[in-house]
Every structure is written in structure tokens, then in C-alpha cells.
C-alpha positions as CSV (number, residue, x, y, z in Angstrom):
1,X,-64.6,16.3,-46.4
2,X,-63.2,12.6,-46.5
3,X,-59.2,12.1,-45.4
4,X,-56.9,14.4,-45.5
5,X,-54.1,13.7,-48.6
6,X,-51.4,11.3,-47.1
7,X,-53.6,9.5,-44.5
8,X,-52.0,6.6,-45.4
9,X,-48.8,5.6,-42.6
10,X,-50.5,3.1,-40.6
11,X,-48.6,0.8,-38.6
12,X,-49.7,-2.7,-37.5
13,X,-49.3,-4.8,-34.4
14,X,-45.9,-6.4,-36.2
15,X,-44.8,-3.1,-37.4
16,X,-45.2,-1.2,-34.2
17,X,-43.3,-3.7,-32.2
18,X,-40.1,-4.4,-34.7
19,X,-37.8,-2.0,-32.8
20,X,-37.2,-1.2,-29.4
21,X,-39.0,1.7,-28.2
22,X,-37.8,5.3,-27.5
23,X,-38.3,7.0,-24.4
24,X,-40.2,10.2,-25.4
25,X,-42.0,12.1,-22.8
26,X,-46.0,12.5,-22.6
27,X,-48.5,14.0,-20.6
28,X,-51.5,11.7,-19.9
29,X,-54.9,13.6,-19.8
30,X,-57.6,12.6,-18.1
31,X,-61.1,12.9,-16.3
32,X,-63.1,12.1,-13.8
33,X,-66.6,12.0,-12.0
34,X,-67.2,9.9,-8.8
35,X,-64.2,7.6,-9.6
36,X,-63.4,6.7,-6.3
37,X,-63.3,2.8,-6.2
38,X,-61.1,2.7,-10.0
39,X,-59.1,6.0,-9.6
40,X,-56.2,4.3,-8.2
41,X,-56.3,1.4,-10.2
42,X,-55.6,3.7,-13.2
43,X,-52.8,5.6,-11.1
44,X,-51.3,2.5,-10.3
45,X,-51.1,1.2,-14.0
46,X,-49.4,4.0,-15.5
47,X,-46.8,4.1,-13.0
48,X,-46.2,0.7,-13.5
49,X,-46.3,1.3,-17.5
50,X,-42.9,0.3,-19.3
51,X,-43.0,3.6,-20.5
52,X,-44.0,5.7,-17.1
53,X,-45.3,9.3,-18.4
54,X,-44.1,12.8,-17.4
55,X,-47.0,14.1,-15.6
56,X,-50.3,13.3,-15.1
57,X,-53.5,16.3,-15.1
58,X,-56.7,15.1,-14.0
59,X,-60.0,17.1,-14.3
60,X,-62.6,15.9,-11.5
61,X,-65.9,17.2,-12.4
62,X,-67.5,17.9,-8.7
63,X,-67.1,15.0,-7.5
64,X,-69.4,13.8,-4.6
65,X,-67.8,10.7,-3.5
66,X,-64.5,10.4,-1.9
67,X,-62.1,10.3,-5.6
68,X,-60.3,13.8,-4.5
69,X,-59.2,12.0,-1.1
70,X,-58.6,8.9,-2.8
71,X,-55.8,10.7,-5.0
72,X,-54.6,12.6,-2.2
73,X,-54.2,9.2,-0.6
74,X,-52.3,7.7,-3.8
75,X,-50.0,10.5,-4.2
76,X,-49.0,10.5,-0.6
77,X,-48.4,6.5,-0.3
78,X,-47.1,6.1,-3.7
79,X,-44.7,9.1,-4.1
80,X,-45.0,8.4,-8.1
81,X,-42.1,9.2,-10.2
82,X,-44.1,11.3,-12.3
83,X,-45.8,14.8,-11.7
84,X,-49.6,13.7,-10.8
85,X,-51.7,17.4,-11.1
86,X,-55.9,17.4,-10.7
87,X,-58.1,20.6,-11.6
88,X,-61.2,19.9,-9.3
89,X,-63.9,21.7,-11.5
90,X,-67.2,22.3,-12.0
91,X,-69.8,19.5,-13.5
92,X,-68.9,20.3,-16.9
93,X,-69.4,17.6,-20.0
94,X,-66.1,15.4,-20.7
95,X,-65.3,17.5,-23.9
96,X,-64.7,20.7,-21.9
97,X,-63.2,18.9,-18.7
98,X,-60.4,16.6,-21.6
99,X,-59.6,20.4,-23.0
100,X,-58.6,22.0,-19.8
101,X,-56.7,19.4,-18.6
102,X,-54.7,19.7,-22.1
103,X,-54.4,22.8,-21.5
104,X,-52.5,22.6,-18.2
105,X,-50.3,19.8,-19.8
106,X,-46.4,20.7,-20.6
107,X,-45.9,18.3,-22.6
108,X,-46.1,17.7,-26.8
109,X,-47.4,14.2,-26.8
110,X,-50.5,14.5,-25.4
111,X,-51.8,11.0,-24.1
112,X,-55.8,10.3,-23.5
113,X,-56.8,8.2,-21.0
114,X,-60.1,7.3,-18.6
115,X,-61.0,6.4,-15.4
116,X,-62.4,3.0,-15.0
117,X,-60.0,1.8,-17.1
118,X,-56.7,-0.7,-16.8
119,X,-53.6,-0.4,-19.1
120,X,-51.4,-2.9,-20.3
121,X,-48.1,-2.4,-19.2
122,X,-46.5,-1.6,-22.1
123,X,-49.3,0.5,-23.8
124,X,-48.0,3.6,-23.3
125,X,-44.6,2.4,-24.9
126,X,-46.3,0.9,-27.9
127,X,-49.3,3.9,-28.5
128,X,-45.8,6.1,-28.7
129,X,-43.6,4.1,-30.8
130,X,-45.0,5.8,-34.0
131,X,-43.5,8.8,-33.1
132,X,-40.6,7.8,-31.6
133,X,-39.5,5.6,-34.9
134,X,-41.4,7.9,-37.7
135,X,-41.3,11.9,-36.4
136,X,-43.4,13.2,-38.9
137,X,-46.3,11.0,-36.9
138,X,-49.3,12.9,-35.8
139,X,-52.1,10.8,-34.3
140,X,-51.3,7.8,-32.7
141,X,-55.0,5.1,-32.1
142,X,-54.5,2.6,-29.8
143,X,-57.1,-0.4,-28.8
144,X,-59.8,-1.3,-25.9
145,X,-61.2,-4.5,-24.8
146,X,-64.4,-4.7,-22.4
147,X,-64.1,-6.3,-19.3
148,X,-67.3,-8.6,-18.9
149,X,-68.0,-10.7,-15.4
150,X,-71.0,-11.9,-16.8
151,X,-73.2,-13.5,-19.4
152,X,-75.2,-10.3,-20.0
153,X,-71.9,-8.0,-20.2
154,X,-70.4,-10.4,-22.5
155,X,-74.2,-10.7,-24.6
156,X,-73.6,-6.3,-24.4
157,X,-69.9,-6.0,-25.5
158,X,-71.0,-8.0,-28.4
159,X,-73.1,-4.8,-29.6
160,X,-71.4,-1.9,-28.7
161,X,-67.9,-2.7,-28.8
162,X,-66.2,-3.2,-32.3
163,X,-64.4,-6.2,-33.3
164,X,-60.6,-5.7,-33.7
165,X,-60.8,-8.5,-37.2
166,X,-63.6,-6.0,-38.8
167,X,-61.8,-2.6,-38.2
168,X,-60.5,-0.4,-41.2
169,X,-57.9,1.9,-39.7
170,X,-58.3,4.4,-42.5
171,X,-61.5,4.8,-41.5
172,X,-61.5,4.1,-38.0
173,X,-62.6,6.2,-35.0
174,X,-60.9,5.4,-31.7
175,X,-62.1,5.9,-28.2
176,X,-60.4,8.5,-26.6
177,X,-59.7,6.2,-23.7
178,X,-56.9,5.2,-26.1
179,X,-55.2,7.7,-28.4
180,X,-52.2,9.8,-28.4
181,X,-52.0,13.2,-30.5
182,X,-49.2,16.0,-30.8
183,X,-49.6,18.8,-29.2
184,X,-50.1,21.6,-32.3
185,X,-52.5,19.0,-33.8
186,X,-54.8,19.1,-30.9
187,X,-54.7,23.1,-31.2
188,X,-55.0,23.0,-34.6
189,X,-58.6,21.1,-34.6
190,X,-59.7,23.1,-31.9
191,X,-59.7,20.5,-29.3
192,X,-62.5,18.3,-27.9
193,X,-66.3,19.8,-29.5
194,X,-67.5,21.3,-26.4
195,X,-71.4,21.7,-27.7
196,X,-72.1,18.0,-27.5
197,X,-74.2,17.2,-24.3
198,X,-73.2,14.0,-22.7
199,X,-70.7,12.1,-25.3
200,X,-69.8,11.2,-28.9
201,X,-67.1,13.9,-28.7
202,X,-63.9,11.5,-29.1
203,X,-65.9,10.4,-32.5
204,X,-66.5,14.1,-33.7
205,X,-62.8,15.0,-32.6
206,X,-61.7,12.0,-34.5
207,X,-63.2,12.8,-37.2
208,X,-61.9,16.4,-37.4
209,X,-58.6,14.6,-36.7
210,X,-58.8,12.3,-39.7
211,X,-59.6,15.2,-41.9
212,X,-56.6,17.5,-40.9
213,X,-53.6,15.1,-40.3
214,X,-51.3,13.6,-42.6
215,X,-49.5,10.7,-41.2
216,X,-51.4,8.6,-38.2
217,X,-50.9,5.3,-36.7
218,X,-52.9,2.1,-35.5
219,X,-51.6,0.4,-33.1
220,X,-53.6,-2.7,-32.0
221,X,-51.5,-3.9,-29.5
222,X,-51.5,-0.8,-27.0
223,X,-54.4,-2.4,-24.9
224,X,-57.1,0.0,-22.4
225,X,-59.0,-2.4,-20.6
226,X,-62.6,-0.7,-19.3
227,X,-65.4,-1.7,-17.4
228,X,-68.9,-2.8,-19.1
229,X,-71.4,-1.2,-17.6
230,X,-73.5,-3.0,-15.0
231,X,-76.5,-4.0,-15.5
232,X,-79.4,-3.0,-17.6
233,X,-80.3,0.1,-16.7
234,X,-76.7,1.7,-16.6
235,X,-76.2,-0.1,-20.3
236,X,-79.2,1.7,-21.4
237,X,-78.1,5.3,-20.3
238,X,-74.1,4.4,-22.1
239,X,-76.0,3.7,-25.2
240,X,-78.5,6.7,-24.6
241,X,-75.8,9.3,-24.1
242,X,-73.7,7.3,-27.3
243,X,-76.6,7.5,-29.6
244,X,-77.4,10.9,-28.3
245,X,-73.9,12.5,-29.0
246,X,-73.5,10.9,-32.4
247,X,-77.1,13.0,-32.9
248,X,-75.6,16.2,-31.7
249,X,-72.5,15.6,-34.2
250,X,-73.9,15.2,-36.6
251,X,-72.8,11.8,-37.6
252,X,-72.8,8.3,-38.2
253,X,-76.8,8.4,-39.2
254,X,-76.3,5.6,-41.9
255,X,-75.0,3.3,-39.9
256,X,-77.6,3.6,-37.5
257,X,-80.1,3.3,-39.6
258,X,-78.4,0.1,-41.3
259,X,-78.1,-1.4,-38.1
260,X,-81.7,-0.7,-36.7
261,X,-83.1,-2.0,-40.3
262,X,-80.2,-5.3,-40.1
263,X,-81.8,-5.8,-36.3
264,X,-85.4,-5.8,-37.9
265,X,-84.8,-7.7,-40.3
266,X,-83.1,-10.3,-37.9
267,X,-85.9,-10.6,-35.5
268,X,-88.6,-10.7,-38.2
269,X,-86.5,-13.4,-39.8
270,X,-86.1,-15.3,-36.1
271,X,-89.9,-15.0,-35.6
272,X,-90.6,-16.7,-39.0
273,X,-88.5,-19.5,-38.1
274,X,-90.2,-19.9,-35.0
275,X,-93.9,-20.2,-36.2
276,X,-92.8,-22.3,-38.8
277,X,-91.2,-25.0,-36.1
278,X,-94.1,-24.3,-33.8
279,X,-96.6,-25.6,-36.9
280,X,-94.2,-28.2,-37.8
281,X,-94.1,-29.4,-34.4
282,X,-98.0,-28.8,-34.5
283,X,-98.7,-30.9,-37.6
């Protein structure tokens, strides 16, 4: 099915900042999988957030590094002002480990988040002032930006992150590194698709989103910063597990297609060019 009727209350970076925000309380959801040198960067920038959440739940998948102790650590130096709760699991795909830490959450605004990430300051207050300024909101999309250190990251971002100028929000899908949805919404769709493998499950649950809700937001300006991946090899398996959960839902075949026939096209095109310089230059 397309959009449910109504899809239409979208609010833009202007719109979403004209009043002052309300303090509403959220839980953020999150998880986790051999996190240990970003864990506390994350914890550090949502207490720091202008709008600092209610509790925290963090699934660790099995972990074999040092991320449990690392938390332990935060918690215990930090003393945060908010409840900070982790369910160390099994190795269970993100999907399953994002709905069991929703389901421990007490909260109605549920808040997605991920490790490796940075948040702006205030992007908690601004994913949130939809619902604080329009209550029949339901879905609330924020925005990511790569962080590149390099030339080939920067080259890589170009291709697998979207541009902020080309999005439509109507038919937008967001990262679930960046999204805020009520409570009996989540429920309602069933949560996170569990079948899916390795990934793709924020774009299936989006879309399952898009087709329920009535009134949703964009919001722009409520920034999660996240770490390209580095190098080659570990860009290859993002893009493997990407490709390979869009296969499993199901979706988004036409635009890979269009964009595997719009790369052929390009590089027969550049190779055309360059035989005709190399016999012009030849001649």
C-alpha cells in the first residue's frame, strides 16, 4: 500500500524551531556490539543534550571487547541524571536487540539511537518538538551526517549517504540512528522486522511506519553524526549487509536496478571519452 490518508504534517527546519521547546520525557533505545572505544561518547552526548532523556536501555549483543566495563565505568564516574539500564544479550540481529530494549522502556516517546554515533546538543529537543507543539504527532525523522577523515570516506559518503537538498519527506525513509516514534505506534506495526539477517530493518519498519501513521514530522535540523566506515573492506561488508537487507524486505529493487544501469551507463560514457582523447591526442 502507498501512505496512509493524512501523511501530510511535516514540519521543516524553520517550522520545528519557531517555539521554544517543551520538556516531554523519552526513553532512548539503543544497541550495541563491541562498542567499547564510542560507547561513552554517545553516553556523554545525551547527557549533555538540551533536552537530557528519562532513561536510557541498551541491548549489548555478546560483546567481546570491554563495552560492558566501559559503561560500568561511565555510570559510576558520571552519576548521569537519567536512568542508564543495559540487557547484555545474546548475538541476536539489531532488529530483535532495538525491540527488547523497547520493550524494557517506560516511557511513550520512544527515542532510537546508535552507537558510533555523536548527537548535536539539541537534537533530542528538536526530534521532540513535533510532539510537544502538535500532540496528535506520531513519527518524528530526524537527520545524519557522515563523519569522513579522509579522501576515500568523503569519495564513500558520496554514495551511500543521501543528500539532505534531494530528500522528499513524504517519501522518505530515515535511519533509525535518528527517529522518534510513540509508543502504541511502535506496538501497533509490530516493531522492528525480526526475519531480516544483518540490516535494512529501519527501512522495512519505516516503511510499515509510513503506511500506518497519520501525522509525522521531518525535522532536518536534529543532527546524528556517525562514523564512515574504515576502509575498503569494512565499506564493502556496510554495503553487503545494506544491499542484502533491502533483498530480504523485499524493497527498493527499482532503485537499485536504476542506479546499477545509471553507474553503467556512466562508466561506459567515461570510457568513450577517454579513447576518443587518447586518438585525439594520437592523431
Amino acid at each position: 500500500g502507498g501512505l496512509a490518508p493524512g501523511f501530510a504534517a511535516l514540519l521543516d527546519q524553520g517550522e520545528a524551531n519557531q517555539e521554544p521547546a517543551v520538556r516531554i520525557p523519552y526513553s532512548v533505545v539503543c544497541t550495541c556490539f563491541n562498542e567499547e572505544h564510542t560507547i561513552a561518547a554517545l553516553l556523554d552526548s545525551l547527557l549533555h543534550q538540551t533536552a537530557v532523556p528519562a532513561e536510557v536501555i541498551i541491548y549489548d549483543a555478546a560483546s567481546t571487547d570491554r563495552t560492558l566495563a566501559v559503561i560500568d565505568q561511565w555510570r559510576r564516574e558520571v552519576e548521569p541524571s537519567f536512568a542508564l539500564r543495559v540487557a547484555a544479550g545474546d548475538r541476536v540481529p539489531i532488529a530483535q536487540g532495538r525491540n527488547q530494549a523497547a520493550a524494557e522502556a517506560q516511557e511513550q516517546i520512544l527515542v532510537f539511537a546508535d552507537a558510533g554515533t555523536s548527537l548535536d546538543r539539541a537534537w533530542a529537543e528538536r526530534l521532540l518538538a513535533p510532539f510537544a507543539h502538535r500532540p496528535e504527532t506520531e513519527v518524528s525523522m530526524g537527520w545524519y551526517r557522515p563523519i569522513t577523515r579522509n579522501i576515500f570516506e568523503e569519495s564513500a559518503a558520496y554514495f551511500i549517504v543521501p543528500r539532505l537538498d534531494a530528500v522528499n519527506p513524504m517519501v522518505f525513509l530515515p535511519s533509525a540512528r535518528s527517529l522518534a516514534v510513540r509508543r502504541d505506534v511502535f506496538t501497533a506495526v509490530g516493531g522492528f522486522p525480526e526475519h531480516l539477517t544483518f540490516a535494512g530493518e529501519d527501512t522495512l519498519f519505516d516503511y510499515y511506519l509510513k503506511t500506518a501513521v497519520k501525522h509525522a514530522a521531518f525535522v532536518p535540523d536534529a543532527i546524528v553524526h556517525w562514523r564512515m566506515p574504515e576502509g575498503i573492506w569494512a565499506l564493502a561488508r556496510t554495503i553487503y549487509r545494506y544491499a542484502r537487507g533491502d533483498a530480504e524486505g523485499g524493497m527498493m529493487f527499482w532503485d537499485y536496478y536504476l542506479k546499477l544501469v545509471d553507474s553503467c551507463f556512466k562508466c561506459a560514457l567515461e570510457l568513450v571519452l577517454l579513447a576518443m582523447l587518447a586518438l585525439f591526442y594520437s592523431m
